[in-house]
C-alpha positions as CSV (number, residue, x, y, z in Angstrom):
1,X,0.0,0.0,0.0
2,X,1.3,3.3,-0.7
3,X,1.6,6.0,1.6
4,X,0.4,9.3,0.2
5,X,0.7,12.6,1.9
6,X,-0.1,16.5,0.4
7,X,0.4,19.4,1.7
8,X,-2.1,22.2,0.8
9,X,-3.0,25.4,2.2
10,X,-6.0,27.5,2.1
11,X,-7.1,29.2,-0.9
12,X,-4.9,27.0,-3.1
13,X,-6.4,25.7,-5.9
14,X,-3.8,23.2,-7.1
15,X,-3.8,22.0,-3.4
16,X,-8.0,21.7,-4.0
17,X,-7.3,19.9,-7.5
18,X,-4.9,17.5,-6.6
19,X,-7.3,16.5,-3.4
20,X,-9.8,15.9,-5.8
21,X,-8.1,13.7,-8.2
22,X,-6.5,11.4,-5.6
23,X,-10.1,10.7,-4.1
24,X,-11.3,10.5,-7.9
25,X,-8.7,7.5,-8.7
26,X,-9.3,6.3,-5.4
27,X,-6.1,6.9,-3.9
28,X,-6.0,7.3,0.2
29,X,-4.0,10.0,1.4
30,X,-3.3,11.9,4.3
31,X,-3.6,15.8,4.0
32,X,-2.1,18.2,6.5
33,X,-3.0,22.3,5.8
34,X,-0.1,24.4,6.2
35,X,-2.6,27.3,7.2
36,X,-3.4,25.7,10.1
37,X,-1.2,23.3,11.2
38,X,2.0,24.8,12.3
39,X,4.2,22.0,12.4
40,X,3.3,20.9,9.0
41,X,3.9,24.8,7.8
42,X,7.5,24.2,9.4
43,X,8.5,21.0,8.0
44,X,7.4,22.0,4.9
45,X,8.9,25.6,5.2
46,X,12.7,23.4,5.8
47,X,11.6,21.4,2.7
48,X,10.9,24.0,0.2
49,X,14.8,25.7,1.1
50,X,15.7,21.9,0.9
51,X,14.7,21.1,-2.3
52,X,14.3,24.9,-3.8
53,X,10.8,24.4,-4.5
54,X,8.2,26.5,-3.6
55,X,4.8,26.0,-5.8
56,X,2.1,24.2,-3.6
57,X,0.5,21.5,-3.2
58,X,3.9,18.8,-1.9
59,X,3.2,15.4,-2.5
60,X,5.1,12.5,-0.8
61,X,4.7,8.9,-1.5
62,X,6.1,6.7,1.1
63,X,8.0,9.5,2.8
64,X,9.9,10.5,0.0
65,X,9.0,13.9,-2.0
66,X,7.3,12.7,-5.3
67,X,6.3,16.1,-6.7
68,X,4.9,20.2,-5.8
69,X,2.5,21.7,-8.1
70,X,-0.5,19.7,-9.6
71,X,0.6,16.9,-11.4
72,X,-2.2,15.1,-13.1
73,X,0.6,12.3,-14.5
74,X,1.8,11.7,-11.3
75,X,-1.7,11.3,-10.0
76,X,-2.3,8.5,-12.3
77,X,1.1,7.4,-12.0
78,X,0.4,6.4,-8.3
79,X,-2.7,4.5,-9.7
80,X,-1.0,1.9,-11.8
81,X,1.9,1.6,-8.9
């Protein structure tokens, strides 16, 4: 089983897109908001300067960073894994 984990924020509407596809292709995932959770915001904060990234949402499959920004390939990707 793979582990799936985004991290959104309010207002984002790649975050709110790539939500939606996951439940569409049926894929469990855990979501933490970065508006609201403040250890997520500073995990994710260390991230971003880690990998010098910065476009939301972060996807990370099996605690590994698969991807930032809405990626409708990597969606399905996950699917066929």
């Amino acid at each position: 089983m793979t582990d799936v984990t985004l991290y959104s924020k309010d207002g984002c509407v790649k975050c709110k897109n790539t939500a939606r596809q996951l439940k569409k292709y049926g894929i469990d995932f855990t979501e933490y908001n970065i508006s609201v959770d403040e250890d997520a915001k500073t995990f994710l904060l260390g991230e971003s300067e880690r990998l010098n990234v910065n476009t939301m949402p972060f996807v990370y499959v099996d605690g590994v960073f698969g991807w930032n920004d809405f990626r409708i390939d990597k969606i399905k990707g996950l699917v066929s894994a």
